[in-house]
Each structure stands twice: as structure tokens, then as C-alpha cells.
FISEKE-667764 format. One record per residue (C-alpha): x, y, z. Coordinates in steps of 0.001 Angstrom, whole numbers, plus 500000, padded with zeros to 6 digits. Each point is the difference from the previous one (the first is absolute). Example, Ala and Ser with C-alpha at 12.3 -4.5 7.8 and 13.67 -1.06 7.14 Angstrom:
2
512300495500507800/501370503440499340/
//
This chain:
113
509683498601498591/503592500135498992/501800502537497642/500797497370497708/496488499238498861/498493503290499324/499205499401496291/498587496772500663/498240501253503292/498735502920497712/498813497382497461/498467498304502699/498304502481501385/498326501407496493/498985496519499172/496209499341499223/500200497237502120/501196501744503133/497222502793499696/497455497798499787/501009497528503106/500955503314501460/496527501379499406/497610496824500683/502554499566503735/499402503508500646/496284499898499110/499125496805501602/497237500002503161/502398498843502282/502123502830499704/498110502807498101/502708502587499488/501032499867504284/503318499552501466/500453496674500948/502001500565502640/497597502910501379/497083497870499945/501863496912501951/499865503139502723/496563501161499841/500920502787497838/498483501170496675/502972501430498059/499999500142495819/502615497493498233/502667501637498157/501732497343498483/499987496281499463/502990498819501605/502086496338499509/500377498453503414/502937498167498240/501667503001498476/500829500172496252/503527499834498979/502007498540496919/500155496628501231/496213499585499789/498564502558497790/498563497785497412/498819497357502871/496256500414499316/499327498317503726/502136503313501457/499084502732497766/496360498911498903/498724498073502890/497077501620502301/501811498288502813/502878501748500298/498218503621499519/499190502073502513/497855503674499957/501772502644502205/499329503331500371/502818502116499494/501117499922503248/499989496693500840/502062499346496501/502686502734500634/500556497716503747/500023496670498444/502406501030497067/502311502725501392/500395498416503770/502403497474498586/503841500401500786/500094499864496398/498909503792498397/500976498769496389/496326498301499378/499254502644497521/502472502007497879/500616503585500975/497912502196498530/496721497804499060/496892498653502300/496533498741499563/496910502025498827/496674499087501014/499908497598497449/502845497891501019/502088500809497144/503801500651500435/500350503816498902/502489503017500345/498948501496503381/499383503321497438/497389498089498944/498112499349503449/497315502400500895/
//
């Protein structure tokens, strides 16, 4: 996620429509709240948050087959998210200051338990 989009990619993120796909991904038997990554090791780790493979940014936030499409999510447990998103040479993916809660919505870090 880029700086530039962060009242579209909080618009996004409070959508109906991403709760739900969030909700019914998150819920479905093949991944039943577990770290996807975790369980490709054996592991039984709880998901923290639904992650785009193909990141969102403000080239593609309204692209329905990026933002909205079970194929480019992933569950991660905390963990596994902070390596995917903050090993990049890159450190500008999220704007200083804000993160993810649990439920995958683009917040104030204040505002993260």
C-alpha cells in the first residue's frame, strides 16, 4: 500500500464488500482462521490478517480481480505478514504511523491493541 491511496485504501477496507469476502476467505474449511503459511509447514498458527499476494496500491485499487479476488489473498499470522511486507528494500509500503488490526483494516497504530 502506498501513501497516496490511504483514503481510498481506507474506503476499501470499510467496504461491505471487503468484510464479507474477508470473512467467508477467513472462515472457509480450507483455511479455518490458520496461517497459511504455518500450515504449508506443519504448523498450527492463528491468521491475523488476509493479505493480497499482489499488493494494493493506486494503480489497482478499484481492480476488483486484485483487491476482491480470493486468489490473490493470503491468511498470515502476524509474523509471517510483518516478513512478507516489511522485508522489502522498500519500507514505504505503509505510511508512518498506521498498520493493520486484526481485522485487516488500515488504522493509526494508536488504534492497534
Amino acid at each position: 500500500m502506498v501513501r497516496e491511496h490511504t483514503v481510498e485504501a481506507k474506503r476499501f477496507y470499510n467496504s461491505a464488500k471487503w468484510k464479507r469476502v474477508r470473512k467467508n476467505y477467513i472462515e472457509s474449511p480450507e483455511i479455518a482462521g490458520l496461517c497459511e503459511h504455518c500450515l504449508k509447514q506443519g504448523l498450527y498458527e492463528r491468521g491475523y490478517i488476509l493479505d493480497h499476494i499482489i499488493e494494493i496500491n493506486i494503480d489497482n485499487i478499484n481492480d476488483t480481480n486484485i483487491t476482491l479476488n480470493p486468489d490473490n489473498f493470503q491468511f498470515l499470522c502476524l509474523s509471517h505478514h510483518n516478513r512478507k511486507t516489511f522485508s522489502k528494500t522498500d519500507k514505504s509500503s505503509t505510511q508512518e504511523g498506521y498498520g493493520f488490526n486484526f481485522k485487516g483494516e488500515y488504522v493509526p497504530l494508536s488504534e492497534i491493541d
